[in-house]
ROGUTOR-397753 format. One record per residue (C-alpha): residue in one letter; chain; x, y, z. Coordinates in Angstrom, 1 decimal. Example, Ala and Ser with C-alpha at 12.3 -4.5 7.8 and 13.67 -1.06 7.14 Angstrom:
REM residues 2
> a, A, 12.3, -4.5, 7.8
> s, A, 13.7, -1.1, 7.1
This chain:
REM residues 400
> x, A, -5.3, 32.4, -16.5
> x, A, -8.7, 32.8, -14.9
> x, A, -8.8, 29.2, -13.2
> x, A, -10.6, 28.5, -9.7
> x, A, -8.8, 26.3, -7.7
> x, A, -12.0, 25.6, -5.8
> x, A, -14.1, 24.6, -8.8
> x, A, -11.2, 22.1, -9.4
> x, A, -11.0, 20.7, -6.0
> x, A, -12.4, 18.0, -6.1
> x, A, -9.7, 16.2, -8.6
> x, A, -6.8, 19.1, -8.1
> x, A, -3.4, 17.8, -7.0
> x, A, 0.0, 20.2, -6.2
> x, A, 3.3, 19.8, -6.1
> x, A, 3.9, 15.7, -7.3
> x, A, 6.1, 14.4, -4.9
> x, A, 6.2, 11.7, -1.9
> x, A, 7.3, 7.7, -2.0
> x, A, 5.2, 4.9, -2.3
> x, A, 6.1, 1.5, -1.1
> x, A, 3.6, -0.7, -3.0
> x, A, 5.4, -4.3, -2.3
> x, A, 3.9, -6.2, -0.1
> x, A, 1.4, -9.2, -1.2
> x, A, -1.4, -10.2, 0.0
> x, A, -0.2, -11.7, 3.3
> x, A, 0.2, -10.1, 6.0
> x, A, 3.2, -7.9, 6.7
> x, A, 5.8, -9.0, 10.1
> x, A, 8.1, -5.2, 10.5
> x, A, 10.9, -5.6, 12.6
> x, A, 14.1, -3.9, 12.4
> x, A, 17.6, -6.0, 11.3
> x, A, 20.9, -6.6, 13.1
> x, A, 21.9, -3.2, 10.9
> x, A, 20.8, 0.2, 12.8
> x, A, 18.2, 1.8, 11.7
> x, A, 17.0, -0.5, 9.4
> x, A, 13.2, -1.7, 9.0
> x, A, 13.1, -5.1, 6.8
> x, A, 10.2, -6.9, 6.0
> x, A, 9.2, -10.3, 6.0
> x, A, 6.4, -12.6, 4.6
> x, A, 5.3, -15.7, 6.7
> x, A, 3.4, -18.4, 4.6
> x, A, 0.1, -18.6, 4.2
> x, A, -2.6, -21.2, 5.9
> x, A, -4.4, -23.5, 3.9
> x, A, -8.3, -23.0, 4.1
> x, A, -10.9, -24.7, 6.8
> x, A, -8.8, -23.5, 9.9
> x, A, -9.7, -21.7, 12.8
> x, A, -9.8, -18.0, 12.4
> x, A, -6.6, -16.6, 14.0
> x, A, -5.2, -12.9, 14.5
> x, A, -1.3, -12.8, 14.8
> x, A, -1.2, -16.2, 14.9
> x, A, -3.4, -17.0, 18.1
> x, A, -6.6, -19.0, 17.1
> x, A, -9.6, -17.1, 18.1
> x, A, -11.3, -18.0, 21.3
> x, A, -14.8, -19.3, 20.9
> x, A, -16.3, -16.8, 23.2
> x, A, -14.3, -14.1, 21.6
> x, A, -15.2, -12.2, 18.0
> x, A, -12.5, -11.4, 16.0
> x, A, -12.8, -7.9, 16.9
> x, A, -12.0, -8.9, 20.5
> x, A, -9.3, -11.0, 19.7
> x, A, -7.6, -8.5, 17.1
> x, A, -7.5, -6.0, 19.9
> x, A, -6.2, -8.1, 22.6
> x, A, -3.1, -9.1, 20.4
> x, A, -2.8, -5.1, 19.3
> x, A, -3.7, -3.0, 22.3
> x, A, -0.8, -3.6, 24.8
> x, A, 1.0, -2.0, 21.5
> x, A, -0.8, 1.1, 21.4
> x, A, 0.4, 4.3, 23.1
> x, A, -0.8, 7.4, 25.0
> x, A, 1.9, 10.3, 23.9
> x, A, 1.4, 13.8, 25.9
> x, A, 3.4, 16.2, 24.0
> x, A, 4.2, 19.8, 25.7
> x, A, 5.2, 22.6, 23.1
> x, A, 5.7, 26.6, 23.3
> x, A, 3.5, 28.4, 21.5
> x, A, 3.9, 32.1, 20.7
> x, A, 0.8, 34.2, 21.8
> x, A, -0.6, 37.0, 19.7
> x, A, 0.0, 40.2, 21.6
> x, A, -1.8, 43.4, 20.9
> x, A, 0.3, 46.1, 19.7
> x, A, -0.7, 48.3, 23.4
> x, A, 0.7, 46.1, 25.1
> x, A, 4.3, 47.6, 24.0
> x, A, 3.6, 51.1, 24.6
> x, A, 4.9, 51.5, 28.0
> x, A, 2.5, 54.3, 29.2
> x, A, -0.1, 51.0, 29.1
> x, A, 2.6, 48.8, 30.8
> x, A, 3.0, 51.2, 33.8
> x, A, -0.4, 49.4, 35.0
> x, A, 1.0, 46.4, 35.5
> x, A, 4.4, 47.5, 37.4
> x, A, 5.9, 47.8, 33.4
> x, A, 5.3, 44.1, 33.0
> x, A, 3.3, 42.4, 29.9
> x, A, -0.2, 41.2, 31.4
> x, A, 0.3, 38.8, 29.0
> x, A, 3.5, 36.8, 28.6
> x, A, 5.1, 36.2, 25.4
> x, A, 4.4, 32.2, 25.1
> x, A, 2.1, 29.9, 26.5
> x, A, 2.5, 25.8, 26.9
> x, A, 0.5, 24.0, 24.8
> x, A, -0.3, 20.1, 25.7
> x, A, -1.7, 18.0, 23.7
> x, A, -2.5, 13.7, 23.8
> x, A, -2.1, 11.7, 20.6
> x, A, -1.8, 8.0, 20.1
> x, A, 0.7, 5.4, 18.6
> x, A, 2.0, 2.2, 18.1
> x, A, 5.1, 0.5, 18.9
> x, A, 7.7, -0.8, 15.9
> x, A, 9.9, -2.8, 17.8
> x, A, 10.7, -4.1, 21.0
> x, A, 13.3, -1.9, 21.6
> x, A, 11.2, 1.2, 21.7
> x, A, 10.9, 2.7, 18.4
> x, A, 7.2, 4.0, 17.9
> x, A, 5.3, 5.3, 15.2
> x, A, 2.8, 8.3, 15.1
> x, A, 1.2, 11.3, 13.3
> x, A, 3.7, 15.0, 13.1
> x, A, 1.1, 16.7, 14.1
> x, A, 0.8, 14.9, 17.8
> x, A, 5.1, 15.6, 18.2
> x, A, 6.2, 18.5, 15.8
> x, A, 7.8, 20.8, 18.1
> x, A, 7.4, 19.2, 20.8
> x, A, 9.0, 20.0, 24.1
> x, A, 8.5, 17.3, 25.6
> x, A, 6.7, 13.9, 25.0
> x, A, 5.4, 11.3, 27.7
> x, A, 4.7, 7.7, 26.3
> x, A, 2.3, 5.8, 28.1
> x, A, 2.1, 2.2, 27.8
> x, A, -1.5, -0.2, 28.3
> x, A, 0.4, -1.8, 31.5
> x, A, 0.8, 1.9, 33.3
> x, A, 4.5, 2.3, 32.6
> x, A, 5.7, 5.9, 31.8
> x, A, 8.6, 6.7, 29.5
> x, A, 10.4, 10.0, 28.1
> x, A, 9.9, 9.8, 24.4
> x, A, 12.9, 11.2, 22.1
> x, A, 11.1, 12.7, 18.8
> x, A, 13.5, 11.0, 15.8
> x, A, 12.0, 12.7, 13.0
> x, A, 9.0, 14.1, 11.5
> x, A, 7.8, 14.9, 8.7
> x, A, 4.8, 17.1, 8.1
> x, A, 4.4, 16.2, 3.8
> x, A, 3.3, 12.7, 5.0
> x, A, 1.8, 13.8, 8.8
> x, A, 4.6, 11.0, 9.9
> x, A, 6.9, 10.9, 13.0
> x, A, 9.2, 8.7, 14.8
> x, A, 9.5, 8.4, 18.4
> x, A, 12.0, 6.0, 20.8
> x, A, 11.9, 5.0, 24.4
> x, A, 14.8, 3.4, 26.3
> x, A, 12.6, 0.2, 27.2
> x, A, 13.0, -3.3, 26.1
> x, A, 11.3, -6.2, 25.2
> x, A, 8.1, -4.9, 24.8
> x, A, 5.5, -5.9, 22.8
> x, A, 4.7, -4.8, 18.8
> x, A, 2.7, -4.3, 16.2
> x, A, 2.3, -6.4, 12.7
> x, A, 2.3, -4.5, 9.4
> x, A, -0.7, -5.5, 6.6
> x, A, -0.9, -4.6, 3.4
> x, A, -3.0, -1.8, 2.5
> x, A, -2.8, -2.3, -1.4
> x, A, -5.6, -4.7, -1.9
> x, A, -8.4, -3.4, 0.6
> x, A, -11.9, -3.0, -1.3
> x, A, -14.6, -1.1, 0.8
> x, A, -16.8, -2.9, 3.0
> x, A, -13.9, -4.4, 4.4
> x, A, -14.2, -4.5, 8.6
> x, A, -11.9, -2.0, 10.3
> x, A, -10.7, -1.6, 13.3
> x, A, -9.6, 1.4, 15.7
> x, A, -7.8, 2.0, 18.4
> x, A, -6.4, 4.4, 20.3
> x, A, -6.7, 7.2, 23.2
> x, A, -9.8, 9.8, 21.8
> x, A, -10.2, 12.7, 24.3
> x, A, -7.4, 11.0, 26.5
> x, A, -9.8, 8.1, 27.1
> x, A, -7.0, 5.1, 26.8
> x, A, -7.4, 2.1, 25.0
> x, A, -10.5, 3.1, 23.3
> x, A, -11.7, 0.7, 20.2
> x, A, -14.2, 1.6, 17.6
> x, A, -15.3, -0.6, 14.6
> x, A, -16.5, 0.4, 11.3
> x, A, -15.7, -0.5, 7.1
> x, A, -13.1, 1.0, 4.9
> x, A, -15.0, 3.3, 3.4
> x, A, -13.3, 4.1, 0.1
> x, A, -9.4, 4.3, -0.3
> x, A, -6.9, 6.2, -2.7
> x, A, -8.5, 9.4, -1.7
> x, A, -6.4, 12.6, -2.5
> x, A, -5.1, 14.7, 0.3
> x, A, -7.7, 17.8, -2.3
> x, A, -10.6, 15.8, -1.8
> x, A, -9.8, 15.2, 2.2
> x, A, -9.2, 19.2, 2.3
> x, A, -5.1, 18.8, 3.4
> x, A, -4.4, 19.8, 0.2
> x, A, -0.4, 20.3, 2.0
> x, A, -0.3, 16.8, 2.0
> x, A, 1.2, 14.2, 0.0
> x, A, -0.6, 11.1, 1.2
> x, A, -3.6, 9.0, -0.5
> x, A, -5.8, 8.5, 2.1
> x, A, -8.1, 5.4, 3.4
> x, A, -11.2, 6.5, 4.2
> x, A, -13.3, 4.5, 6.9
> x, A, -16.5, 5.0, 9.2
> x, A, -14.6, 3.8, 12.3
> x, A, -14.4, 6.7, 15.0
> x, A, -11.7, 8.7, 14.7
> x, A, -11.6, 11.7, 17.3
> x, A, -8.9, 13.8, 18.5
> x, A, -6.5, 12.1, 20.4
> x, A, -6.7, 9.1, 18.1
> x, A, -4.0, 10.7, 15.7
> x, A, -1.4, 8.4, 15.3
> x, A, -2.7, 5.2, 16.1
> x, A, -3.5, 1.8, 14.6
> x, A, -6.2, 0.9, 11.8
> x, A, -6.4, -3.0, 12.2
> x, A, -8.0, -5.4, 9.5
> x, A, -9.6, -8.6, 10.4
> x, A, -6.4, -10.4, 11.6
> x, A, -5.2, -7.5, 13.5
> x, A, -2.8, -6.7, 10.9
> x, A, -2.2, -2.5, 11.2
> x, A, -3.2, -1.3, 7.3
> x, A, -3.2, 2.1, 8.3
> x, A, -2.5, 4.7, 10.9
> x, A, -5.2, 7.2, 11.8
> x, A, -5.4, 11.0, 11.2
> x, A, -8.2, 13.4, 12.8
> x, A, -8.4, 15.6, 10.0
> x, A, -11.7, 16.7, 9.3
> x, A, -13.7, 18.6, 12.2
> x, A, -16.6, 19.2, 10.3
> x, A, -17.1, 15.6, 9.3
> x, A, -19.4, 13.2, 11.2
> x, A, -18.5, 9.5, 10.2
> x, A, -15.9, 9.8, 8.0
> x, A, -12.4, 9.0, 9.1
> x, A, -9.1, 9.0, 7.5
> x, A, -5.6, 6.9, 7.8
> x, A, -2.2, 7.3, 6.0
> x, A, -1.7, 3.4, 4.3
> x, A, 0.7, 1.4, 6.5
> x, A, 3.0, 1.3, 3.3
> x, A, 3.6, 4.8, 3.3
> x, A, 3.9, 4.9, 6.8
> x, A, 6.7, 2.3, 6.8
> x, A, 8.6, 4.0, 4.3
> x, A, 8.8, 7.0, 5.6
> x, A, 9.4, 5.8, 9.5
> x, A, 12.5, 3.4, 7.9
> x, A, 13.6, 7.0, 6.6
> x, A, 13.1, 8.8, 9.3
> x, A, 15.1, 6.3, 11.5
> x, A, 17.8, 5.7, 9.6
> x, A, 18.8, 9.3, 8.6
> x, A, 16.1, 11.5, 11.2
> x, A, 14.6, 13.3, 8.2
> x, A, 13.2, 12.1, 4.2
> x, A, 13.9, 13.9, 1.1
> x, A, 10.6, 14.0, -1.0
> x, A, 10.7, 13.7, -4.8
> x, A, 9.1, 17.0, -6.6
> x, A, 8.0, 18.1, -10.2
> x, A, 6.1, 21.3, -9.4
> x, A, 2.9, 20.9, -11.2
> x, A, -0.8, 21.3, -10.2
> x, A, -2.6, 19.1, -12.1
> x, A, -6.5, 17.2, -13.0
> x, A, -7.7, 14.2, -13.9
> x, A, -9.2, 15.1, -17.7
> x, A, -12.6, 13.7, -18.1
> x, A, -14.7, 15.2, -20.9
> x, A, -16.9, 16.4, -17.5
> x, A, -13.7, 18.8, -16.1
> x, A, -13.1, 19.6, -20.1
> x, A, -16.0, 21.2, -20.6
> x, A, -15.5, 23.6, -17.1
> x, A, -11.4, 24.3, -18.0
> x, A, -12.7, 25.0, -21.1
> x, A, -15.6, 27.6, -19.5
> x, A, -13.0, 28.6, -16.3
> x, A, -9.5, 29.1, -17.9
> x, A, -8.2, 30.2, -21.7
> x, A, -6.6, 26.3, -21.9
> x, A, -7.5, 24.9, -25.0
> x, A, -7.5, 21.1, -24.6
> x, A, -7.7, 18.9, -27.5
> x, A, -8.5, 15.4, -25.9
> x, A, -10.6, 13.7, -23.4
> x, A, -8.3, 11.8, -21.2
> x, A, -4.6, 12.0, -19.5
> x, A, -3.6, 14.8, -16.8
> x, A, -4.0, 17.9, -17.3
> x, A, -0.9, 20.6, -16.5
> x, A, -3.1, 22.8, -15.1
> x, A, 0.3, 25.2, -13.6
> x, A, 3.9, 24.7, -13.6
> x, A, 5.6, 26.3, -10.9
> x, A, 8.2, 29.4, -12.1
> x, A, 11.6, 27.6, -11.8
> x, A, 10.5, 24.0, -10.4
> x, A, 12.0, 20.7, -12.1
> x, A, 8.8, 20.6, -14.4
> x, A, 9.2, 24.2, -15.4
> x, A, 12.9, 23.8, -16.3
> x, A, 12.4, 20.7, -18.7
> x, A, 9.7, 23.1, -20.8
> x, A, 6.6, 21.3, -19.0
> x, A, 3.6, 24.3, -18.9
> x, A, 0.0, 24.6, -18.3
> x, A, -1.9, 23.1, -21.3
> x, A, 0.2, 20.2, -21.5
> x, A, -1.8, 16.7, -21.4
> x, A, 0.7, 13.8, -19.3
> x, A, 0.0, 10.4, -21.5
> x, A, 3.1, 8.4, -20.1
> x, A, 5.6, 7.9, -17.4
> x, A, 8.9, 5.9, -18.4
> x, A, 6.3, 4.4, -20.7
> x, A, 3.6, 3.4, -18.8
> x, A, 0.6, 5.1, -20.1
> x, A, -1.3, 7.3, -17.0
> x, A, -4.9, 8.4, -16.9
> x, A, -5.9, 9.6, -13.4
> x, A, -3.0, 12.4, -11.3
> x, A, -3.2, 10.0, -8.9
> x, A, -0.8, 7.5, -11.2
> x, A, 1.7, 10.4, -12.0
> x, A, 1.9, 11.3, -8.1
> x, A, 2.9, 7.6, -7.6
> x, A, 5.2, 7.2, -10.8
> x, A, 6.9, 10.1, -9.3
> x, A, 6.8, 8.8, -5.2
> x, A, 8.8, 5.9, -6.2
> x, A, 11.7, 7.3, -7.8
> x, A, 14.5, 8.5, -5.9
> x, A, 16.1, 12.3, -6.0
> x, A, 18.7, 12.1, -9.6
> x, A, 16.7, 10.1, -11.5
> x, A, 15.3, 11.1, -14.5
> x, A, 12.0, 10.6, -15.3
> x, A, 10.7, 10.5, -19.3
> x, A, 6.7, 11.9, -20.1
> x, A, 4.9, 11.8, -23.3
> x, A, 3.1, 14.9, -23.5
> x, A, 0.0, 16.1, -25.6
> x, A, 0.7, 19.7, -26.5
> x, A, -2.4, 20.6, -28.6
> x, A, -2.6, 17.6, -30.4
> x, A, 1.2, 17.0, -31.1
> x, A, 2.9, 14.5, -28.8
> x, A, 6.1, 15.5, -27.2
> x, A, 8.2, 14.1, -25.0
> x, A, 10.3, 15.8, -22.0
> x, A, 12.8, 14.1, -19.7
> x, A, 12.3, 15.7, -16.1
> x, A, 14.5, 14.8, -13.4
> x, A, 12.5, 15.7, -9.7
> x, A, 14.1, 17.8, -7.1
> x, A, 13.9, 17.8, -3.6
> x, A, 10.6, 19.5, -2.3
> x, A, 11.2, 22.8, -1.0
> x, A, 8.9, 22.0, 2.4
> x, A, 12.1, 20.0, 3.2
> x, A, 14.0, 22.9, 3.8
> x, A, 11.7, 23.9, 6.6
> x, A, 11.4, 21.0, 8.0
């Protein structure tokens, strides 16, 4: 239909899917894991009245400490060095099979097969019985993984799960009584906030950087992982290689975040997966070692009377209205496809709840669970319609 992705890319997102969490309040977040097995629970401690001294985790802050000093002395004996070892296939030239070339060098490759690859990501520690969490990329395939603790203690890490849709993995250690993390909420920051970073960049341990949330709720298009299903918090805090997988503190040393080095070609931007989706996924992962992602199979826009005018110069879509979400494809066969969903068609509502930006359909859709069926109002060339779509499981699930 003539449309460029790339024009669109800067409000384009494919294949709805994911989980949201979206329930904690205000207060900070305590994640611990309950007498059942794999089971992360959550609980709220009350709030303190107003006039007292500044405390992080519940330790007042010293007076010849700032709060960034005090959040990371409460966090970093949490944070993690993992070295992961993996086998990765090298890219052979065809000569090197023709045996007349392999007869000089006694009919061996010069070249073997597979190399090791090793690699040093960070991440933080769940529970005090050793259950960690961290980006996929840092463990996914991983031969082996070494966990490093702040106090020098080594440990053989068992990868759990991971799951590449969210960039999320689970790791445990056989250790005990060591010391954790506390969950925030991520759902009210506003940018300017302070943040905090910390983690093991270029294998330099224990390294902290400081910086603002930048601007949150940004699509996994606009970060360019468009494989992605995450909403991403943008900051200004340092984030190099080798900080994947650890800890994005607020103020109180509360972890709102868990940081991704994404973007190579970026200087001062900074990304982190929200803690909520984090959690969600990690509870998955450790409870049934993989997570089953919701999935419609659209690719679709926020409609602005801005991105009407180009669909209406880029593609043969003829839109009739200025706002909702624009079907811009419906995949051949996907859940979407199957309820009569196709390109052209503007989303209005969810289950009722009227949606504007893709943003709101990705998260209707996140927090549904595989069977249930989901009801849209549709604009169809000016005639409302309603379909009733029940999500599948995303097909990136069966490679995982």
């Amino acid at each position: 239909m003539g449309l460029s992705l790339k024009t669109l890319a800067f409000s384009s997102t494919l294949l709805v899917l994911g989980g949201s969490a979206g329930f904690w309040g205000s207060r900070y977040v305590d994640l611990h894991f309950s007498p059942q097995p794999n089971t992360i629970s959550v609980a709220v401690p009350p709030t303190t009245s107003g006039g007292q001294t500044p405390s992080v985790g519940g330790l007042a802050v010293a007076s010849d400490r700032n709060f960034i000093a005090t959040a990371v002395q409460q966090v970093g004996p949490a944070v993690v060095r993992i070295n992961a070892t993996r086998k990765v296939a090298n890219q052979l030239p065809e000569a090197f099979n023709n045996p007349l070339f392999r007869r000089f060098f006694g009919g061996q490759k010069p070249i073997p097969d597979e190399r090791i690859e090793r690699g040093t990501g960070s991440g933080f520690i769940l529970s005090p019985d050793g259950r960690l969490l961290t980006n996929a990329h840092v463990v996914s395939e991983a031969r082996t993984v070494q966990v490093t603790l702040k106090d020098g203690r080594t440990f053989e890490g068992k990868v759990v799960g991971v799951d590449p849709v969210t960039d999320v993995a689970v790791v445990k250690i056989n250790a005990r009584n060591l010391p954790r993390v506390k969950l925030g909420n991520s759902k009210n920051l506003i940018p300017g906030q302070w943040a905090i970073a910390i983690g093991n960049p270029l294998g330099l341990d224990n390294t902290v950087t400081i910086g603002i949330i930048s601007a949150t709720d940004r699509t996994s298009a606009q970060v360019g992982v468009p494989d992605k299903r995450v909403t991403f918090i943008q900051t200004d805090a340092a984030i190099n290689p080798g900080n994947s997988g650890g800890p994005l503190l607020n103020t109180e040393g509360e972890i709102v975040g868990v940081n991704t080095a994404i973007r190579t070609d970026a200087q001062g931007l900074g990304f982190a997966i929200p803690i909520e989706t984090a959690a969600r996924v990690a509870n998955q992962l450790f409870s049934k070692g993989r997570i089953s992602h919701p999935f419609l199979g659209i690719q679709m826009i926020d409609l602005t009377p801005a991105s009407k005018t180009e669909i209406a110069q880029e593609t043969d879509l003829k839109v009739e209205i200025d706002s909702g979400v624009l079907i811009v494809r419906a995949i051949a066969k996907s859940p979407a496809a199957q309820a009569g969903l196709r390109a052209g068609d503007v989303i209005q509502k969810i289950n009722g709840k009227t949606v504007a930006k893709s943003l709101q359909v990705q998260e209707q859709v996140e927090s549904t669970t595989l069977g249930t069926t989901l009801t849209l109002e549709v604009n169809r060339q000016g005639a409302i319609q309603t379909f009733h779509v029940k999500p599948g499981a995303y097909p990136a699930d069966e490679l995982s």
